[in-house]
Each structure stands twice: as structure tokens, then as C-alpha cells.
Backbone bond lengths (Angstrom), bond angles and torsions (degrees), N, CA, C in turn:
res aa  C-N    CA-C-N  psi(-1)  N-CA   C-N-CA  omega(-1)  CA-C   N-CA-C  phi
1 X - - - 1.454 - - 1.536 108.13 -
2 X 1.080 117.89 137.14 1.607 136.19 -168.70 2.258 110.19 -67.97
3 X 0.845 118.95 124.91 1.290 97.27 -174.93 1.685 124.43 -55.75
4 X 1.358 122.70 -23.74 1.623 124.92 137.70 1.024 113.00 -9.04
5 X 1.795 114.43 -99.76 0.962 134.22 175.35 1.604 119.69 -11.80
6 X 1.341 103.71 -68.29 1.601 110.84 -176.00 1.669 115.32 -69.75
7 X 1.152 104.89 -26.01 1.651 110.96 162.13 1.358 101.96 -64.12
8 X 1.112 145.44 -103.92 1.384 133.67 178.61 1.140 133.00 -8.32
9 X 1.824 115.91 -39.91 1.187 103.24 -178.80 1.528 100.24 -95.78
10 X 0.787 148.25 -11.46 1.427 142.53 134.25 1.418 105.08 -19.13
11 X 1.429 97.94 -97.74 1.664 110.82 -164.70 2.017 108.10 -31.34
12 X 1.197 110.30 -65.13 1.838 134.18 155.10 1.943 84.99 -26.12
13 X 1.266 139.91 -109.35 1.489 120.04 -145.68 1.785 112.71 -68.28
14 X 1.586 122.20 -5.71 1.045 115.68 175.61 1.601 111.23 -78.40
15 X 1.245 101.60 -39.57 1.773 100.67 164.54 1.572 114.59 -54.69
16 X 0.836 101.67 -39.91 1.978 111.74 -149.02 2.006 89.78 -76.06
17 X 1.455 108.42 -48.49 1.885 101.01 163.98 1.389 125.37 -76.58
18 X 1.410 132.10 -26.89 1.650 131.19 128.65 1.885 108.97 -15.67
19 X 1.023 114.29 -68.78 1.696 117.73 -174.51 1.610 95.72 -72.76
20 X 1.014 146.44 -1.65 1.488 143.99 -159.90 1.517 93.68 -96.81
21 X 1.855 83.94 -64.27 1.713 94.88 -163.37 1.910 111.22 -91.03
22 X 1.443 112.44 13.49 1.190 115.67 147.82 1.326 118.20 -58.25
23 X 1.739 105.58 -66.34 1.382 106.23 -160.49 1.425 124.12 -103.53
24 X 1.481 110.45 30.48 1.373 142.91 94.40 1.841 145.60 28.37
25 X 1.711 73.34 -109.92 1.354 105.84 174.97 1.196 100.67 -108.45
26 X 1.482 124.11 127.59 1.563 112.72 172.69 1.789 94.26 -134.00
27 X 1.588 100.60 29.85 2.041 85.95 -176.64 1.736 112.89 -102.63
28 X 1.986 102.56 1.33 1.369 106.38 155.98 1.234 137.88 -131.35
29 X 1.152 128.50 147.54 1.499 149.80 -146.50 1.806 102.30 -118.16
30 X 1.093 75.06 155.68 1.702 101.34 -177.76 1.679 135.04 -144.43
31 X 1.402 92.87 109.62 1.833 78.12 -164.41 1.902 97.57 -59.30
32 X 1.614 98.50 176.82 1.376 115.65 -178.30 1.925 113.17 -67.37
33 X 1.565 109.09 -39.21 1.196 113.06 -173.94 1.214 114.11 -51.47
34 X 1.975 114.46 -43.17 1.202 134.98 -176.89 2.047 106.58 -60.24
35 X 1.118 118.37 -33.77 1.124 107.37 -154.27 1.459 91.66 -93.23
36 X 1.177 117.90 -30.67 1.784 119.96 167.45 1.479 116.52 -41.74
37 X 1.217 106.14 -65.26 1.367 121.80 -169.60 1.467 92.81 -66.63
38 X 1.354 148.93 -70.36 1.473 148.80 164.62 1.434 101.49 -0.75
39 X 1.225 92.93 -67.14 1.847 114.08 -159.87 1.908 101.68 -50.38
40 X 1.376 93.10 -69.17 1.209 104.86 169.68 1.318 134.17 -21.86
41 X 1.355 119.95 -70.86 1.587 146.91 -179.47 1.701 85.55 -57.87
42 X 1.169 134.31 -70.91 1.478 142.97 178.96 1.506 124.29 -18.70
43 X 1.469 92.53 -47.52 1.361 117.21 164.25 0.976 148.50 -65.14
44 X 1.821 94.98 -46.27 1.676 115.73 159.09 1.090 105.72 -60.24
45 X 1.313 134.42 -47.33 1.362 115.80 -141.86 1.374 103.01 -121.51
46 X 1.349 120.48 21.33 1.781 116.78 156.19 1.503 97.46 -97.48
47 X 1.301 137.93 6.93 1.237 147.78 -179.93 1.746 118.61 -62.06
48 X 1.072 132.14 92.68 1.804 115.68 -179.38 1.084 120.21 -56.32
49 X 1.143 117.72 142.28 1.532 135.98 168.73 1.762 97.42 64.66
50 X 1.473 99.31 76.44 1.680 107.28 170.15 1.498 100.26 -136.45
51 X 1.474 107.53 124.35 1.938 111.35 -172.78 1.781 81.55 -74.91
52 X 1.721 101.92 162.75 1.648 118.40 159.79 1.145 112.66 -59.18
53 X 1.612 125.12 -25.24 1.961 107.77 -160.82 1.474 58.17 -74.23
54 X 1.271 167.25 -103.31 1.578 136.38 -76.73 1.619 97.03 -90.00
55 X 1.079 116.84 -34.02 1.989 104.48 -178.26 1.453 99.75 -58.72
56 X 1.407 109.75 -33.13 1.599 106.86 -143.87 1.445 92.98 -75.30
57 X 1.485 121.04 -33.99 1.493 130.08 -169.30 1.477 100.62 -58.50
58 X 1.393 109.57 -61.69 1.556 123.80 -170.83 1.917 90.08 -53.43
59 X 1.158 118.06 -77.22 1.637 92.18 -174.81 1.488 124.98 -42.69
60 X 1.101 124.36 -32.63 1.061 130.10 158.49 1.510 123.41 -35.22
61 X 0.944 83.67 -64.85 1.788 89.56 173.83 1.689 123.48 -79.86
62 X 1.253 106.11 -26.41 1.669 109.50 158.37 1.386 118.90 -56.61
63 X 2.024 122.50 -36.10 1.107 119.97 -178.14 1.946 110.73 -74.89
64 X 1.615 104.43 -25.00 1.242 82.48 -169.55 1.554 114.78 -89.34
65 X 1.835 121.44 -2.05 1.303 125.06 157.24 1.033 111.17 -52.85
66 X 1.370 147.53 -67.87 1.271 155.59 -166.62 1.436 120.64 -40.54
């Protein structure tokens, strides 16, 4: 299997138990801002070849939106 491949299917069953253990647990909530910024960082940082000053910046800058 191609390393693609296995990234996807990764990413594909980490979602798919996300929806598991959503509907689940339904006794916590999340505002929208929170799930952006979640999403976000998630994104960045399953990303290859990304140095830390750049996550660290992006939190950085998530803390001073907030």
C-alpha cells in the first residue's frame, strides 16, 4: 500500500470513530469558534514537512483572536 493510501485510510477511520464517539457522548458541546480553530490546528499539523515555529505561530495567533 502506497504511503497516500495509508494516510487516508487513517485520516477515513479517525473520522469514522470521531462520528462513533460523537453519537455516543452527547453531554458535551462545543461552541463553533472552538471547532474551527480544532479543525484548523488538525490540519496544520497532519501536514508534512511543517517546522514548530509555524504551529507555534498559528497558536499564537489563534490565542490572540479569542
Amino acid at each position: 500500500m502506497c504511503p497516500l493510501t495509508e494516510h487516508i485510510d487513517l485520516h477515513a477511520e479517525i473520522r469514522a470513530q470521531m462520528l462513533v464517539d460523537a453519537e455516543n457522548c452527547q453531554k458535551e458541546s462545543i461552541n463553533w469558534s472552538d471547532f474551527l480553530t480544532a479543525q484548523a490546528l488538525y490540519i496544520i499539523c497532519t501536514r508534512p514537512n511543517l517546522r514548530a515555529s509555524t504551529i507555534e505561530a498559528v497558536l499564537r495567533e489563534a490565542k490572540i483572536d479569542n
